[in-house]
C-alpha positions, 0 to 999 in steps of 0.5 A, a space after each residue: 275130291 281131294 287131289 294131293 300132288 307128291 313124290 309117289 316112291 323112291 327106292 333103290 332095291 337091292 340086286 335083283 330083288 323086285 321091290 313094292 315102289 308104290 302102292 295105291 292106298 285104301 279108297 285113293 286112285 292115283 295118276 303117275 306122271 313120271 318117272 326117272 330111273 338113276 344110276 348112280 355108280 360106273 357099272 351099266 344096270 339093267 333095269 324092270 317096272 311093273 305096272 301090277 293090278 291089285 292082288 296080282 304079281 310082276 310078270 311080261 305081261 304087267 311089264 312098263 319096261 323090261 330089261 332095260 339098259 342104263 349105263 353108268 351115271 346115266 338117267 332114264 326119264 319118262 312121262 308117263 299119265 298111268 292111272 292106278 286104282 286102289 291096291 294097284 302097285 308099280 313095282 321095280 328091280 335092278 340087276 346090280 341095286 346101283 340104281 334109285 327109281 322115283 315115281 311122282 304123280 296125284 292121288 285122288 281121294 
């Protein structure tokens, strides 16, 4: 088993657009060990990360954090240890799209 350290997604979605941050490639399981979550202008933001299972879709109950406030030039960090299987995805949204969210973890394959 081959284990490759590595920045899993970075993004910074438009307004109110739920984006794909990162995807659990073909026959790879993967272990998300954190997250930050930027806010990169003066305007407060209010931020979503969905933790979806393969062929499945963002909602509550997928939710890793909803609605969250992040004030302006401020950042959210998280450790996380969140194993993915193949097909799996993590998905973010952003009230205002002044916000990146980067995801850093292990695939295993």
């Amino acid at each position: 088993m081959a284990e490759v350290y590595k920045i899993l997604g970075q993004m910074k979605p438009a307004a109110v657009t739920i984006t794909i941050g990162y995807a659990v490639p073909a026959s790879t399981s993967t272990i998300v060990s954190s997250l930050t979550i930027c806010n990169t202008n003066s305007t407060s933001d209010t931020v979503r990360v969905y933790v979806v299972p393969s062929a499945g879709g963002p909602t509550t109950t997928n939710a890793l954090y909803y609605e969250l406030p992040l004030t302006g030039h401020n950042t959210f960090v998280a450790t996380l240890g969140l194993t993915l299987a193949t097909g799996d995805e993590l998905q973010v949204r952003s009230t205002t799209g002044n916000t990146n969210f980067q995801f850093f973890g292990t695939e295993v394959s």
